[in-house]
N, CA, C and O of each residue as an XYZ file, in Angstrom:
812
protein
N      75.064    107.134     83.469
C      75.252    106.207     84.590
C      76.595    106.481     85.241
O      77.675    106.486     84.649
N      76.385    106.718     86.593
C      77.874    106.454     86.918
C      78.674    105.057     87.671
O      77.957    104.057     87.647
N      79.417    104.946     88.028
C      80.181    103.586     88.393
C      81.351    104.146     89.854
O      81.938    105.213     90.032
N      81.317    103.242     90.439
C      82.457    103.514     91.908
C      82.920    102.108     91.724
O      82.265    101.169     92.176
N      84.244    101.914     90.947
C      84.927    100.703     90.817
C      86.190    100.418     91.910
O      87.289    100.922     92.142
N      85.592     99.608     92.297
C      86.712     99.115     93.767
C      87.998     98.210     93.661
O      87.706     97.028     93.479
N      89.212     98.444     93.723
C      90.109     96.948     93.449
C      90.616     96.961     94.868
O      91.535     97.668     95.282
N      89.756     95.909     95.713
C      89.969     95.892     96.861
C      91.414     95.617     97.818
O      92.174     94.872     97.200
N      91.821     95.929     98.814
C      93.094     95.676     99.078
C      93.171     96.497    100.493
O      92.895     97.677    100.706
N      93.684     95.384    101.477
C      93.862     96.271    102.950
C      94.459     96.798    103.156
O      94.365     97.174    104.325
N      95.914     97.520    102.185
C      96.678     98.241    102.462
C      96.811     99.442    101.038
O      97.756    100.229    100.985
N      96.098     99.417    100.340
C      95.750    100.198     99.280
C      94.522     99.720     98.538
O      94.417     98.708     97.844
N      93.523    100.731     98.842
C      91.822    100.054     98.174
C      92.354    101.178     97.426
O      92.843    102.238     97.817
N      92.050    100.481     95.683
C      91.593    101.443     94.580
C      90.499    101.797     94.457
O      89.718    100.853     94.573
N      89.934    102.921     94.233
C      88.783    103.967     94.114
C      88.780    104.975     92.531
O      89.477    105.928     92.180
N      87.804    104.327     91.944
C      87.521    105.202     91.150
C      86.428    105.228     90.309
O      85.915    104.243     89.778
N      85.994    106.682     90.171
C      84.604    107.147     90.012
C      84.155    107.601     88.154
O      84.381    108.733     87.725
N      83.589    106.618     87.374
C      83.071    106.942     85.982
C      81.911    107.148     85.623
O      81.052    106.271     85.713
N      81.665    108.385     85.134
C      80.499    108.536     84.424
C      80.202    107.800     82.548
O      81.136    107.683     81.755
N      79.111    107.508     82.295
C      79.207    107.252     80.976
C      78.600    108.380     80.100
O      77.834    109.265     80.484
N      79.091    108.180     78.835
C      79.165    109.554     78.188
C      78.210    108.713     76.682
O      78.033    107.518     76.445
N      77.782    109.910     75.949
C      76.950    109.490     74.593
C      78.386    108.977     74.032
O      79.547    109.227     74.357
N      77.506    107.752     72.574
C      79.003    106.985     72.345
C      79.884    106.291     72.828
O      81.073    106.213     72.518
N      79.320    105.786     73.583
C      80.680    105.100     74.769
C      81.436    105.913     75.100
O      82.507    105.316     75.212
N      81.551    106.754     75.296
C      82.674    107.242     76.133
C      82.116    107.676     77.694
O      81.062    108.044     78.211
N      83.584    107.373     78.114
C      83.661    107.422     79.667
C      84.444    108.615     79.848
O      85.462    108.843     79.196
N      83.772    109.704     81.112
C      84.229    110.310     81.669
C      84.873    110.119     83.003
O      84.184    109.399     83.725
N      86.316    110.667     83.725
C      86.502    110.780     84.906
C      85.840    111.610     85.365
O      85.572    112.692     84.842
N      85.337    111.033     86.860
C      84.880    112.164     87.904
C      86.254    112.287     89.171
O      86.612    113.349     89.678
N      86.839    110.946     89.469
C      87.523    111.194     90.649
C      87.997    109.695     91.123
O      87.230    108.763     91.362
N      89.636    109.664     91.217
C      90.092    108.043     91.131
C      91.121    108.882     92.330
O      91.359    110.085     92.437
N      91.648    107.591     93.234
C      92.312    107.914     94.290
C      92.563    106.354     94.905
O      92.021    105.355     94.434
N      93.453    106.353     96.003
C      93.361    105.158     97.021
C      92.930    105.335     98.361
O      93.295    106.366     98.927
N      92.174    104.466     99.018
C      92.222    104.516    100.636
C      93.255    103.441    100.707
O      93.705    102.500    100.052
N      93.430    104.219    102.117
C      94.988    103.518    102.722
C      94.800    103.171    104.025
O      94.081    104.022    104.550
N      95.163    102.181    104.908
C      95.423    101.768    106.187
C      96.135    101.275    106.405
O      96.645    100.436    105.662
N      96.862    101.825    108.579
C      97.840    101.784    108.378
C      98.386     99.694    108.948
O      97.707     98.815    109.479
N      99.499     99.706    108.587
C      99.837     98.286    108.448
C     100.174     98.023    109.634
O      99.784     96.871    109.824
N     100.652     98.390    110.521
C     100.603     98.523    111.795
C      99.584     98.002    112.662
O      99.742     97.163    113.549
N      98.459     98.614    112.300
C      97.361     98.305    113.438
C      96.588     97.002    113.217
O      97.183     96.466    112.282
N      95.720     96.327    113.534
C      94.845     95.401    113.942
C      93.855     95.311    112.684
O      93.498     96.303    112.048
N      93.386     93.760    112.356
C      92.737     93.886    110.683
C      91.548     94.455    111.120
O      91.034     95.115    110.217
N      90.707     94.457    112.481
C      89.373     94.989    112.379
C      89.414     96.850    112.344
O      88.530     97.578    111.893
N      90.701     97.264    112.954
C      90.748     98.845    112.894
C      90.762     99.013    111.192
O      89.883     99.659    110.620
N      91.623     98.497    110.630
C      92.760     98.620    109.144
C      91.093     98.224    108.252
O      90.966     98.913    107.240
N      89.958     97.299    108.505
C      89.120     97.573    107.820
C      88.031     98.519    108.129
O      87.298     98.904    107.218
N      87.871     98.916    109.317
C      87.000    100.255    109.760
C      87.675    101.238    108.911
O      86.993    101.930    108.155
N      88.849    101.359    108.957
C      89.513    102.699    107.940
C      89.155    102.672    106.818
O      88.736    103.722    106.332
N      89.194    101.495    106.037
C      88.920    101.532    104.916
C      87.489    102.178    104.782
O      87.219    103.304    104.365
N      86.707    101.277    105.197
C      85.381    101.190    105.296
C      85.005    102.572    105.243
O      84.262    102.823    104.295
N      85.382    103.825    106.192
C      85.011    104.884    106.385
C      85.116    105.646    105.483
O      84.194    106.366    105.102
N      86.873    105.605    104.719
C      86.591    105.868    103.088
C      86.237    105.751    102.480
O      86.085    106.765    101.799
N      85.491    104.083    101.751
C      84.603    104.091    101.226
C      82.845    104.570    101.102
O      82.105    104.922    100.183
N      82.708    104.354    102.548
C      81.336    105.609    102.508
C      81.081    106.837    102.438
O      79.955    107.322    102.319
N      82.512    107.652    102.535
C      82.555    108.892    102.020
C      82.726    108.876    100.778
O      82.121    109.817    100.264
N      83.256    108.263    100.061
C      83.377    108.328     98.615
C      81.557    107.947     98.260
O      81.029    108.710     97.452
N      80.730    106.887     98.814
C      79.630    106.904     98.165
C      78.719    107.477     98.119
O      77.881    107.510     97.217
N      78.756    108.166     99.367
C      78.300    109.559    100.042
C      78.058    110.988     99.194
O      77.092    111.733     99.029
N      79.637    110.967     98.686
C      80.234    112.041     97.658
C      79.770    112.109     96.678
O      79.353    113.148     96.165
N      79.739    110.938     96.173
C      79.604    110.438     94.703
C      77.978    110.565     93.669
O      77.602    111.156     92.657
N      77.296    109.415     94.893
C      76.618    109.123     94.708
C      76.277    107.806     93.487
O      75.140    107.843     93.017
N      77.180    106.717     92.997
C      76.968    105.953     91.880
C      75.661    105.286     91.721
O      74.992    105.067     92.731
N      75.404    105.081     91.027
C      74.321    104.283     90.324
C      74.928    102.672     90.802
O      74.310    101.709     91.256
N      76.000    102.802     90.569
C      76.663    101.159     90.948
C      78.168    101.200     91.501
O      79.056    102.049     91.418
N      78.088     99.906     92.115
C      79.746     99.406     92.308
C      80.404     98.228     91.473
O      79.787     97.206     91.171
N      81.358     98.411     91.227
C      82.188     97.214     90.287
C      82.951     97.174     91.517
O      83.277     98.087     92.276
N      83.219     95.636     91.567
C      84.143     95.165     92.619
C      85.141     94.231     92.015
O      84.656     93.674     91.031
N      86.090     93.953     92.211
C      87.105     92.908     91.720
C      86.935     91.445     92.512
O      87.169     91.171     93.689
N      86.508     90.723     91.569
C      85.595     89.627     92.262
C      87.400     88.714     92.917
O      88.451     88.656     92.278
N      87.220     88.356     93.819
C      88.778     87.678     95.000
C      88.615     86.623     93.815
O      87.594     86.568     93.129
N      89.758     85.761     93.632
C      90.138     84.627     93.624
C      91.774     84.027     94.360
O      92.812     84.675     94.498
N      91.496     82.611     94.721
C      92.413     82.582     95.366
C      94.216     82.630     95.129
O      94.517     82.686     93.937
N      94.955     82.620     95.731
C      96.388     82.909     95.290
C      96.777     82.255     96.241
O      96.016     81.811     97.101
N      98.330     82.059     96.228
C      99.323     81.586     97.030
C      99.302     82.339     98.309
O      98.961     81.810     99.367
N      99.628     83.446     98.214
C      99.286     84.220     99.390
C      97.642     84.210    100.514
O      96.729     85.035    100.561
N      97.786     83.295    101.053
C      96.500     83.223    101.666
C      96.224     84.572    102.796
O      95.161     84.636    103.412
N      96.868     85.185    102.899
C      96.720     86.144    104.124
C      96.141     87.482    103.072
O      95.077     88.096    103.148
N      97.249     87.640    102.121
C      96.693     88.639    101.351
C      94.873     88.260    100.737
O      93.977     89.103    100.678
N      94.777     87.134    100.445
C      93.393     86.784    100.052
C      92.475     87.405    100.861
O      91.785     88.423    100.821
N      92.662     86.541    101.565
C      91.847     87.355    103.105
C      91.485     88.624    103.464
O      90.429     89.074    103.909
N      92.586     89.151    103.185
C      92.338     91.087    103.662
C      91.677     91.074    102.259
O      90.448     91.131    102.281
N      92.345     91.000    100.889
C      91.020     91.478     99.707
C      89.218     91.112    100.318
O      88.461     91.816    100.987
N      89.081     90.081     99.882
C      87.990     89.609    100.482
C      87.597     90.168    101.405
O      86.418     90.406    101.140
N      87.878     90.649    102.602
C      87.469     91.379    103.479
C      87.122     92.480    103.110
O      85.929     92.610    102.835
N      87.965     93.578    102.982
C      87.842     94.310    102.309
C      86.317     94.724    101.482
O      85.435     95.525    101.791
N      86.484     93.675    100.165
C      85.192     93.397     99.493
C      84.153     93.480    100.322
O      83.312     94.356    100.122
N      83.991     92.368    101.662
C      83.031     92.350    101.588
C      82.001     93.828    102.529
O      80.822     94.182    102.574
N      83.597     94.382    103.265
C      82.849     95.963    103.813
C      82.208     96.933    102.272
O      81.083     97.415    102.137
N      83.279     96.969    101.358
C      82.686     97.727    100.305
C      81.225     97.088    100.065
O      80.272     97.810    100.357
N      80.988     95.928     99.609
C      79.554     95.348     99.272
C      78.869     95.545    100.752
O      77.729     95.194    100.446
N      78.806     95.803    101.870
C      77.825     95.695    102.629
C      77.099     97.359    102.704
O      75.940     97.704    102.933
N      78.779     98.442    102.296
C      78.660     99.354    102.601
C      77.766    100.117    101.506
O      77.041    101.059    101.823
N      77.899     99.539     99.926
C      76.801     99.858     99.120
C      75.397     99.165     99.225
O      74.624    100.100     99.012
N      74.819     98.302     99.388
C      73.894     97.695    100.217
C      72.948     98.510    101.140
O      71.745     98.635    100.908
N      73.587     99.054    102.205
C      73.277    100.219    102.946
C      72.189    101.200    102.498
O      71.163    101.650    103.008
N      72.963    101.375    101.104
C      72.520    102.911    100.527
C      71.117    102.314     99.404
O      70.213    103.004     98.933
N      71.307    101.142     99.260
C      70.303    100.202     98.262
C      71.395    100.919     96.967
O      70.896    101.729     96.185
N      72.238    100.703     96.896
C      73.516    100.601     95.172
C      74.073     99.360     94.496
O      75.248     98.999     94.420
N      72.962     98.780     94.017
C      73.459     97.217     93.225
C      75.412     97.241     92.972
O      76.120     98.247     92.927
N      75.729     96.191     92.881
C      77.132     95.849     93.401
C      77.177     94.079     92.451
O      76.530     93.035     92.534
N      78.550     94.682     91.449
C      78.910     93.656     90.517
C      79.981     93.253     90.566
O      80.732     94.096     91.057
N      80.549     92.199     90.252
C      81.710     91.357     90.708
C      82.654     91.043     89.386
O      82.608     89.909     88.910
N      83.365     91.876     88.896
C      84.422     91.025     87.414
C      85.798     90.889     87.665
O      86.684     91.504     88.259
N      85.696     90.120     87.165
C      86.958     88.819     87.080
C      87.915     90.034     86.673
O      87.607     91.183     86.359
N      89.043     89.490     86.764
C      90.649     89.968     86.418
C      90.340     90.086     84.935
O      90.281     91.212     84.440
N      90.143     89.030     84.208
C      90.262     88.644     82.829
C      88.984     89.674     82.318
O      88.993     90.272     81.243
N      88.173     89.723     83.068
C      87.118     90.257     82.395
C      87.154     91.872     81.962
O      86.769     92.489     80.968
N      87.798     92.234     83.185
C      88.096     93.913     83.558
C      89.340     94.157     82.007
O      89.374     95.034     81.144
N      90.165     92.990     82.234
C      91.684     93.226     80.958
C      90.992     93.394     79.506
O      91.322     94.180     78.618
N      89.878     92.386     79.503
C      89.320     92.243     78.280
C      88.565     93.295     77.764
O      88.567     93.553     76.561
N      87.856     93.982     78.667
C      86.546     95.309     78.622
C      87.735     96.206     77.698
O      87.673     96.633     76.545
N      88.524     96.267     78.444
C      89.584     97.452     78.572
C      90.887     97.709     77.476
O      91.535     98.750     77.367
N      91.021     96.757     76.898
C      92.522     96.195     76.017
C      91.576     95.101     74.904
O      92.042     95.024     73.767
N      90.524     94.425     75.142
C      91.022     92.900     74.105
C      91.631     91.855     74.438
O      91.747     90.900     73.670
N      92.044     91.875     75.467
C      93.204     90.977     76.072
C      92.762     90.775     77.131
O      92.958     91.542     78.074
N      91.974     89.553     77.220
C      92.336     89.387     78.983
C      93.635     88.462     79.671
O      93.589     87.619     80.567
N      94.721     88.941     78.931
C      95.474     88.658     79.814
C      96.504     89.133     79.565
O      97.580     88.535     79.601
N      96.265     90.712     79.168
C      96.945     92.177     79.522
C      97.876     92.508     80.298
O      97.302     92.498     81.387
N      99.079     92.840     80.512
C      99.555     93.397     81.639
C      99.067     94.831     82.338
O      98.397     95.767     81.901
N      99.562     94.635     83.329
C      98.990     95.468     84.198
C      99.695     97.267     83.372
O      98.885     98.193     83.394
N     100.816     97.492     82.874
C     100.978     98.257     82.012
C     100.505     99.125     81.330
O     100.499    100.352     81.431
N      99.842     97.991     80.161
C      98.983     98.411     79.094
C      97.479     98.626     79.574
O      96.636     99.061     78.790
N      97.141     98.262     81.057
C      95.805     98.209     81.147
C      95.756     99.947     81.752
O      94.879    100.743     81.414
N      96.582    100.180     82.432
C      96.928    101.703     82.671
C      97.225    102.692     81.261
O      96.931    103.887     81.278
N      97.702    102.180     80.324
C      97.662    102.908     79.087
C      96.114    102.922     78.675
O      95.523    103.979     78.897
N      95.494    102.018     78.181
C      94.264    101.810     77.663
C      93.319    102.811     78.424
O      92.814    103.679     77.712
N      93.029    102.822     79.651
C      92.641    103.013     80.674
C      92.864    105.076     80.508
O      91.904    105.841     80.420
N      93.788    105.352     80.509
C      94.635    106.734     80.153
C      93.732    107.083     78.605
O      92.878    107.969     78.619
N      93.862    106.734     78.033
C      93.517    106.681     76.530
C      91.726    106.949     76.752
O      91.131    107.997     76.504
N      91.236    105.894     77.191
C      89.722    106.248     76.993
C      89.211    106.921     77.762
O      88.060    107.300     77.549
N      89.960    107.328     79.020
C      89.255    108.586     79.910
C      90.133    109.780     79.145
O      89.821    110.903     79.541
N      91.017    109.753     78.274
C      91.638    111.319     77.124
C      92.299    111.831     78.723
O      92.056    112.877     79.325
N      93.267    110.602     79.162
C      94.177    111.358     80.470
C      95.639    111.786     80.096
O      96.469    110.910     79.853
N      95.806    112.450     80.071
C      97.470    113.484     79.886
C      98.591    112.288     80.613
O      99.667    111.928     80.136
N      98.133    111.958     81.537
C      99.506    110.824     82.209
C      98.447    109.721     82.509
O      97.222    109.837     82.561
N      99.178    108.691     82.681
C      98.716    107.610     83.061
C      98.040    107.055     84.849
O      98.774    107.500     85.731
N      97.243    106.498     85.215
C      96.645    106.747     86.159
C      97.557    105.879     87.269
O      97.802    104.687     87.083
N      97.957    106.502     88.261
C      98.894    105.750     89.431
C      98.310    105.748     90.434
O      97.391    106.567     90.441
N      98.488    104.864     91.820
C      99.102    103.609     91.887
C      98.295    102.568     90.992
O      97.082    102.728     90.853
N      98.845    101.679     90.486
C      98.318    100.559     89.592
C      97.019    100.236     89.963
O      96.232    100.021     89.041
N      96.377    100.107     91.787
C      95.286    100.267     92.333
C      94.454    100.847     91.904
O      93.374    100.270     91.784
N      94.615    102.605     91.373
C      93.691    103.286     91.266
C      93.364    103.251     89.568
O      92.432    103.829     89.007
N      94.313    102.480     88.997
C      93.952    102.172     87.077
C      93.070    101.112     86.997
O      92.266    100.950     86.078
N      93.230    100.313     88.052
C      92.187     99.228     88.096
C      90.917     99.301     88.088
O      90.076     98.759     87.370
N      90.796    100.434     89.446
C      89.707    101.375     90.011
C      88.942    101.663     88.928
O      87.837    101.123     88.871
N      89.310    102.452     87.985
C      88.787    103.078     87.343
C      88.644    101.958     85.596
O      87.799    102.284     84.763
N      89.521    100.818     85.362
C      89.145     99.847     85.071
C      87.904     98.955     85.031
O      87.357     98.493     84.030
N      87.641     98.836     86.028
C      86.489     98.151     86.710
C      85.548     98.905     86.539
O      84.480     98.322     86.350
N      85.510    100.255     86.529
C      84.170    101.217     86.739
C      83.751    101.368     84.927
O      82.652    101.593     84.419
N      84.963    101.164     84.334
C      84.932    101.089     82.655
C      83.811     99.818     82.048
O      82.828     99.713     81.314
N      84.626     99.056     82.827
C      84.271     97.565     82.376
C      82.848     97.404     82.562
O      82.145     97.102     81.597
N      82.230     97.622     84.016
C      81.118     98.072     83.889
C      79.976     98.661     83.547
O      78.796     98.373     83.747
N      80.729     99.878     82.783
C      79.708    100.449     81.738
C      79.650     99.546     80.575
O      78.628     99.289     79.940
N      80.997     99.023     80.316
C      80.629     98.498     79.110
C      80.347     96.876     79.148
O      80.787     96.127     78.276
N      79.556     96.423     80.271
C      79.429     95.083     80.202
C      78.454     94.680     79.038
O      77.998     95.620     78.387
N      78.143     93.634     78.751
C      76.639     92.864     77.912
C      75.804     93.392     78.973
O      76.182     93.696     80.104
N      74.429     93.483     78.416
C      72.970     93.867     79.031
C      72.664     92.615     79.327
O      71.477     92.500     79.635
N      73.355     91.498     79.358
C      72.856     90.119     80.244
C      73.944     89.722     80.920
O      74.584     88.694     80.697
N      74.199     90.676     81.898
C      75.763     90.170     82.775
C      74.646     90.486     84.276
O      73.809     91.374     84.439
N      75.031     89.462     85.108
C      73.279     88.718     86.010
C      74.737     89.859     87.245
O      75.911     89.712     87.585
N      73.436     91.058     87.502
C      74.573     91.743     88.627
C      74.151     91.480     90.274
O      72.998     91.807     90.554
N      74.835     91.018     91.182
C      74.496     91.394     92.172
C      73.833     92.363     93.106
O      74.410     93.302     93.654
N      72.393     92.005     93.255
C      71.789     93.604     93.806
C      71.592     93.500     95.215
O      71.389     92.485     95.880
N      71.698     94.930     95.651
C      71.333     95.361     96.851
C      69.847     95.212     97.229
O      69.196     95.424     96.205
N      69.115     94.963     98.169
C      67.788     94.850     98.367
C      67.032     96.456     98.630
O      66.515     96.701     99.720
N      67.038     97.042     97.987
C      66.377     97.725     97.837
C      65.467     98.072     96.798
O      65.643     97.375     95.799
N      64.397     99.056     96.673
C      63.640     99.704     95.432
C      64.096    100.630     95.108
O      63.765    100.828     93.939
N      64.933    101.658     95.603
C      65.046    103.332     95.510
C      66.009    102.971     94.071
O      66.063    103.884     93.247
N      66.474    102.173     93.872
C      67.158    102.470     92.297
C      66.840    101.865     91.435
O      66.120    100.886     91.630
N      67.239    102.201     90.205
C      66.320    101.049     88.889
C      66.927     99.787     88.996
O      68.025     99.651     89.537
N      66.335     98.924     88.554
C      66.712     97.231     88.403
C      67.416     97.475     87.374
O      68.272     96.595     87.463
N      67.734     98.270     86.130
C      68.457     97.945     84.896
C      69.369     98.614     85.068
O      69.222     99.429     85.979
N      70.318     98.627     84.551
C      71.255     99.870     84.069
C      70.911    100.986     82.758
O      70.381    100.666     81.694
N      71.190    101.834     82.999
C      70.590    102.809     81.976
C      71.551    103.043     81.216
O      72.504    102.302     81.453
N      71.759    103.958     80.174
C      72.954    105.012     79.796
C      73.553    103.957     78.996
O      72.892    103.184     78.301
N      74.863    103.939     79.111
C      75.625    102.897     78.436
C      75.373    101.756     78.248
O      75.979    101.249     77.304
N      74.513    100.960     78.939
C      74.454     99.678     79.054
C      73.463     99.660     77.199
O      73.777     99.242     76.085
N      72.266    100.334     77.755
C      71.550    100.435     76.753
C      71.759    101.374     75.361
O      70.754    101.688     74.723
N      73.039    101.792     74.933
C      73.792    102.310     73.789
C      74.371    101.369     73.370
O      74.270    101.101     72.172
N      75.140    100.592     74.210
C      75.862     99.523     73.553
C      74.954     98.434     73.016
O      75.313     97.784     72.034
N      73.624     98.170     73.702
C      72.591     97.271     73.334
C      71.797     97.668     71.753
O      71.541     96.790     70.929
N      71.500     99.063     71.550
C      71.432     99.226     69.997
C      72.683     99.539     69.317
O      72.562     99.330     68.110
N      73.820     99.953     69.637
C      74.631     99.356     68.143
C      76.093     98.595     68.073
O      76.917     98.930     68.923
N      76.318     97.978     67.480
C      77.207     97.509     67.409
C      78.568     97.116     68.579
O      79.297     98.098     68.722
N      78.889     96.234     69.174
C      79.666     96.226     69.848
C      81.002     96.311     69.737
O      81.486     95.856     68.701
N      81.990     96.953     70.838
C      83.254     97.693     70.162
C      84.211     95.999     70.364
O      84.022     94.867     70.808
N      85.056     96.650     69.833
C      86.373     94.723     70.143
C      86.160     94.275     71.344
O      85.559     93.263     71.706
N      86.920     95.445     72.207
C      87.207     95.167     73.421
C      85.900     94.777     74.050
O      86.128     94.022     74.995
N      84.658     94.996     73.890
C      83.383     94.381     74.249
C      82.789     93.406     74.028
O      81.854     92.923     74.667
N      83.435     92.929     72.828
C      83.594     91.821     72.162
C      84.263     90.435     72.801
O      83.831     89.303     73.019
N      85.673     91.178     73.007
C      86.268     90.122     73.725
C      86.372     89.995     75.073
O      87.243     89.276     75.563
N      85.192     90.914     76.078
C      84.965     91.190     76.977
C      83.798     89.419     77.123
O      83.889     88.444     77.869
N      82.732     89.820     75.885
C      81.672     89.291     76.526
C      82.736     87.675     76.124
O      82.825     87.163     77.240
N      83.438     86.821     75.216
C      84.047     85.852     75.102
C      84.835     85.246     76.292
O      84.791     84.140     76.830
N      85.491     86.239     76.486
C      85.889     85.676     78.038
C      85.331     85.101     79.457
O      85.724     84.168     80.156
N      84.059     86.201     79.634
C      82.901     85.897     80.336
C      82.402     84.837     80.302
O      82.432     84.060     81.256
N      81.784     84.568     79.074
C      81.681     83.094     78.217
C      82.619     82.167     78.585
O      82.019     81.166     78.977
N      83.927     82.008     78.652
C      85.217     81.343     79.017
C      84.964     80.924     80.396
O      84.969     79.804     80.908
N      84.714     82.243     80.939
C      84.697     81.883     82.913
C      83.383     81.337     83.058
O      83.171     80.990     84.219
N      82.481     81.154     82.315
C      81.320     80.535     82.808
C      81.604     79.401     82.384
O      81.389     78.701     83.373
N      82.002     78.620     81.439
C      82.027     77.660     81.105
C      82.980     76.185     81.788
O      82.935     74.959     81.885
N      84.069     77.769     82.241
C      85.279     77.027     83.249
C      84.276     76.775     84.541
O      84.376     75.661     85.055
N      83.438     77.578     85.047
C      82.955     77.306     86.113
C      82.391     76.015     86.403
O      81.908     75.787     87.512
């Protein structure tokens, strides 16, 4: 299975592209940022984005998108451009019929570390570690990126995903989803699915 994990942002969208491997393991294919410039107008600054992101899905081709689901902050302007953002990436997989999933901050820390409430640091170490990366993955955007595309492989086989309306792809997830479903689940999947549990309950 592969994954195009998004950590949305109008002035740096994280991008990054995971395959899943026998055993849980995750391979890199290709992590990067789109950028727009700050200068111009929010409907140009999200066409830019936008255009990167359909070349990347274009490129790619994923099975899915992980998106960094918005919540709100003090900064209401920054909210806004995420969210936006988001919602060109989700319209722009949609398009192609590429189901499109939404995890929490906590959820992505937890997949990834055990911790959902990790620093951003260690989630770039962890992150380094299970793709077997020589340096650590920069800008913090693009560790996320590829965070999210992790987290995704390794969600529970009952995490309810947002789909695109189409038929051309399977309704399930294949590959990883269903390895982790016969054996044993790892910590960090562990305290992946607890947290989940946490945010539903807070909900």
């Amino acid at each position: 299975m592969r994954v195009l994990g998004v950590d949305p942002g109008l002035t740096r969208c994280g991008l990054g592209v995971v395959d899943s491997r026998p055993g849980r393991r995750v391979a890199l294919v290709r992590v990067g940022v789109a950028r727009s410039p700050v200068d111009d107008d929010v409907a140009s600054r999200l066409a830019v984005i936008g255009a990167q992101v359909e070349t990347w899905l274009d490129e790619h081709a994923p099975d899915a998108v992980a998106v960094e689901r918005v919540f709100a902050q003090h900064n209401v302007r920054t909210v806004m451009g995420t969210a936006q953002v988001s919602g060109v990436v989700m319209a722009a997989a949609a398009r192609r019929g590429i189901p499109v999933a939404l995890h929490t901050p906590s959820e992505v820390k937890a997949s990834v570390t055990g911790n959902g409430r990790a620093p951003k640091a260690q989630v770039q170490q962890m992150v380094a570690r299970i793709l077997g990366l020589a340096e650590l993955p920069t800008p913090a955007d693009a560790a996320d990126a590829l965070a999210l595309g992790i987290c995704h492989l390794w969600r529970p086989t009952s995490l309810a995903v947002v789909r695109a309306p189409s038929t051309e792809r399977p309704a399930t997830a294949p590959a990883a989803s269903g390895a982790a479903g016969r054996t044993a689940a790892t910590p960090a999947q562990q305290a992946w699915a607890r947290a989940e549990a946490a945010a539903r309950r807070a909900r």
